[in-house]
Steps between C-alpha positions, in 0.01 A plus 500: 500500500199730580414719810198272533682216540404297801526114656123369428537279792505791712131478459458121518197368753388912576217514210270500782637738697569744259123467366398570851710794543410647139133462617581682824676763284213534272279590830677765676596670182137511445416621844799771534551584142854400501643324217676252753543276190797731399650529787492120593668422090748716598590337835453163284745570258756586695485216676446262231829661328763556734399172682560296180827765396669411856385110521700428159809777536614470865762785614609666814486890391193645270628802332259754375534819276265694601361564836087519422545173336545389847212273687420393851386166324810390262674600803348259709490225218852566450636421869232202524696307176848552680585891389673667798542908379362698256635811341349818280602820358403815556432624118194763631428804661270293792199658404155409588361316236765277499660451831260318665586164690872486431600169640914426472737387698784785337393781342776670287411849507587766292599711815531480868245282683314788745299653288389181270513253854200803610282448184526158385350408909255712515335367171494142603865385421700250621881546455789378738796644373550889306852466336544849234714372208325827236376398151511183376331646152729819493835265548357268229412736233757788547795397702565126349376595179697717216397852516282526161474904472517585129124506427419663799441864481607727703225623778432805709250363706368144505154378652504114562141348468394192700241252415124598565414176669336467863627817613318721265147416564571489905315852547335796320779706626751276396396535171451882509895537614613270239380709220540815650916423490472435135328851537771672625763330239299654245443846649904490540545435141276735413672800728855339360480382164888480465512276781525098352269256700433197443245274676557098527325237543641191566580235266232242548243777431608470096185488290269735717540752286264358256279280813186666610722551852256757638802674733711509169327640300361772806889585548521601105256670511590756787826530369377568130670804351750503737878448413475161760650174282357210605703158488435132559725234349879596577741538247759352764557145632570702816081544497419885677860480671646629229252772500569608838887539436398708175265736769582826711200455673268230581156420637246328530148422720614222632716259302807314716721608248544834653643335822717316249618828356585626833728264530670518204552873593237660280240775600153368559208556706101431471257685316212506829224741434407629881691219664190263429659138336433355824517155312863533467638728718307475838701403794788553262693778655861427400306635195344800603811736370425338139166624484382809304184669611412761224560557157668813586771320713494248202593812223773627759687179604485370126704834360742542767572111406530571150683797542723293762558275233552681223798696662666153639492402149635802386805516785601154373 
């Protein structure tokens, strides 16, 4: 009924000791300057939640759709009310901001375990079981649904945005190398003008266009007066799927979809100015070969593609 919803008697006979602990709060937050009241309504929260969410719906397997919604604490409340395994999906690139604390029985990853086993441990993660099964998104949106293509254009290259969330503020640097890919998209229109490229943004972003989103409105305005269309809400129920199978040639600075593309037997690689997105890529190296370094090697790979392309399409 809400997500606050919680059983009040949780909390029945602990007023005192939760005044005593809020006064203890209040004093070392004072003395380290450390808002430990946040972190302590967190921990609260969760507890007060998923305790109530597993007392009243008992089951044996928790099934979760995405893996950073995972926690070490509804993990533990879920085996204490009678839950015996708990499941997630891979939907993510295991990047930094995000990948922290991963605690699953079975992970269903998007590929095989090594590389993903490496990561997920050394940022705090707890995971028994690695079992690759590929895109759970991808099969729901393009391979179970009907292919909606007819108000998709067609594309020479496409750049798949991602959501500026935690990730974007993570460094200085981080920031830099973001912008300086939507750099080198404009440059290349600018040096091509007959080449067609698009950049997308994902779905849920509809409406920033007309927010005060500061990295919006910073991306239009490096690619102003440029030939570089920028889209948001799809004009498919297939969402940017149907994008990518309208492409020749797709990238992105880090967006999952790429791996997804891959898959699906499309050309794609990362836009990584000087090998720096450390945030997504580092320790990464089954993805070192998808990497570009330069704009230059940018320029060259994107018009042998779409020359490539071109001459498939004109063979068949």
């Amino acid at each position: 009924k809400s997500l606050f919803i919680f059983d009040k008697n949780y909390l029945k006979n602990k007023n005192l000791l939760f005044f005593k602990f809020f006064f203890s709060l209040f004093i070392y937050s004072f003395k380290y300057k450390i808002n430990f009241f946040f972190l302590f309504n967190l921990i609260l929260f969760q507890i007060l939640r998923y305790e109530t969410i597993f007392r009243k719906f008992k089951s044996k397997v928790l099934v979760q759709e995405r893996f950073f919604s995972t926690c070490p604490i509804k993990q533990f409340l879920f085996k204490k009310n009678g839950g015996l395994i708990s499941c997630c999906f891979q939907k993510n690139i295991p990047e930094l901001t995000i990948s922290l604390f991963i605690n699953s029985d079975v992970i269903f990853t998007l590929g095989k375990e090594n590389d993903t086993k490496k990561r997920i441990a050394e940022l705090g993660g707890n995971v028994k079981n690695f079992i690759p099964v590929g895109s759970l998104e991808m099969e729901t949106r393009w391979y179970l649904k009907e292919r909606d293509l007819s108000n998709v254009p067609d594309i020479d290259v496409l750049v798949i945005g991602l959501n500026p969330i935690g990730w974007f503020f993570i460094s200085e640097q981080c920031t830099t190398n973001y912008y300086n890919h939507i750099k080198w998209i404009k440059d290349f229109s600018l040096e091509f003008p007959k080449i067609n490229i698009y950049l997308k943004h994902h779905d849920s972003n509809d409406g920033r266009e007309t927010s005060n989103d500061p990295v919006f409105l910073n991306e239009q305005k490096i690619l102003s007066g440029s030939n570089v269309k920028t889209l948001i809400a799809s004009k498919s129920s297939n969402g940017t799927y149907a994008y990518m199978e309208k492409s020749k040639a797709i990238c992105s600075w880090g967006s999952t979809m790429i791996l997804e593309g891959l898959g699906n037997g499309k050309e794609c690689f990362f836009m990584d100015p000087n090998l720096e997105n450390s945030t997504f890529f580092e320790k990464c190296k089954e993805l070192d070969n998808l990497r570009i370094k330069t704009y230059e090697e940018f320029k060259s790979k994107i018009l042998l593609l779409v020359k490539k392309m071109k001459l498939v399409k004109k063979n068949t």
